[in-house]
C-alpha positions in Angstrom: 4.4 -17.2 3.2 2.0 -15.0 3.2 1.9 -11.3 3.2 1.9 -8.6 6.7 1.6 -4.8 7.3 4.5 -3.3 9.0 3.5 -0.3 11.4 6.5 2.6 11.7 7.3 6.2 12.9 9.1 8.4 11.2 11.5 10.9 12.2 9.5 14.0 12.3 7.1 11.5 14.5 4.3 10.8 12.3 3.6 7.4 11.4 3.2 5.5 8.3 3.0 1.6 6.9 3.9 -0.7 4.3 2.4 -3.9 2.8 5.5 -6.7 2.1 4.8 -9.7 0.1 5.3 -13.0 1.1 9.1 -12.3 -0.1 9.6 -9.6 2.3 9.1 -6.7 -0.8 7.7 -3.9 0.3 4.1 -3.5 -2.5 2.4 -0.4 -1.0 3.9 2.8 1.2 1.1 4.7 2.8 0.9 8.3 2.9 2.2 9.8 6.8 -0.3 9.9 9.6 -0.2 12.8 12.5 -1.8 9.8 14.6 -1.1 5.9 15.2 -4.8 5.5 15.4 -5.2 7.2 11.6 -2.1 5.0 10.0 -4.6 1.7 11.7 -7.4 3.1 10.0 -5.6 3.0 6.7 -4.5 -0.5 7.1 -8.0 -1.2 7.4 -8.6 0.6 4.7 -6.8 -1.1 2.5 -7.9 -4.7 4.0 -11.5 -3.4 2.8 -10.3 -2.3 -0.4 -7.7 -4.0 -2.4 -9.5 -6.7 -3.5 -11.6 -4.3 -5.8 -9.6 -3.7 -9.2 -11.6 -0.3 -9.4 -9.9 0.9 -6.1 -6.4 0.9 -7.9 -5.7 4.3 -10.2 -3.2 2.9 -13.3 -0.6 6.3 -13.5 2.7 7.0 -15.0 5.0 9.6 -13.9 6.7 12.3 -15.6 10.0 9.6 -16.4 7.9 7.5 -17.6 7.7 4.6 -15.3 4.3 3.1 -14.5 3.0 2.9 -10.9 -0.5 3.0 -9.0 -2.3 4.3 -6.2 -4.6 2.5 -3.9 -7.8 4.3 -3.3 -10.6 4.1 -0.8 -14.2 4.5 -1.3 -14.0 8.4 -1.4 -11.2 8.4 -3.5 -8.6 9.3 -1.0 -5.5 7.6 -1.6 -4.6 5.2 0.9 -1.0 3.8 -0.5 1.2 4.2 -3.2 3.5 1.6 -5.4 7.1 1.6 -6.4 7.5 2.9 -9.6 8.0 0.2 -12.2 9.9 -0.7 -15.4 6.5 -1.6 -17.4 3.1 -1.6 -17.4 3.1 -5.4 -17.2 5.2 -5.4 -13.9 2.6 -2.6 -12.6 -0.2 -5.4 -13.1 2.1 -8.0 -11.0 1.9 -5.1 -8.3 -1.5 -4.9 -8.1 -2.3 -8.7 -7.9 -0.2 -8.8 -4.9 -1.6 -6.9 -3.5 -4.6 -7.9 -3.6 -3.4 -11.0 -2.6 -1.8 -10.1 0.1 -3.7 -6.9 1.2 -6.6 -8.7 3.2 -3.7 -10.0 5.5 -4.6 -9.6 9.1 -1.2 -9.5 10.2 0.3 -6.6 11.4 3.8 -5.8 12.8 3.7 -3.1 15.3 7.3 -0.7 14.9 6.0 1.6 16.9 
């Protein structure tokens, strides 16, 4: 099965969306959007981009654990991973999702 975007509000009433694999994990959390309209532009955003391994910024954070950021064109990031357990889990991140990131479907939470 392949992957979809899942469109959501949050509390505070900004907005925000997640890739999920085929397997229902959630690869990518975006950053939160004053506008529903902004948080679509980002899923675009990443359909244009995660196909292109220099869009994706390799980081660690201060525990130690590796995770990456999804970036656009001018260098904004669009999305964020979980935080993995190694480097080589990190790289199994990124190839789904750019796998699954050029997925035209898109479940509205709204």
């Amino acid at each position: 099965m392949a992957g979809w975007f899942e469109l959501s509000k949050s509390s505070d009433g900004q907005f925000r969306f997640v890739l999920k694999a085929g397997n229902a994990e959630t690869i990518l959390t975006s950053e939160l959007y004053k506008a529903k309209a902004s948080a679509e532009s980002g899923i675009a955003s990443v359909q244009a981009n995660c196909t292109n391994d220099a869009s994706y910024e390799r980081k660690t954070s201060s525990n130690g654990k590796p995770f990456f950021n999804l970036k656009a064109a001018n260098s904004q990031v669009i999305g964020s991973s979980q935080m993995y357990a190694t480097e080589s889990s990190r790289e199994n991140g990124i190839a789904s999702v750019k796998a699954n990131g050029t997925t035209k479907t898109i479940k509205d939470n709204v």
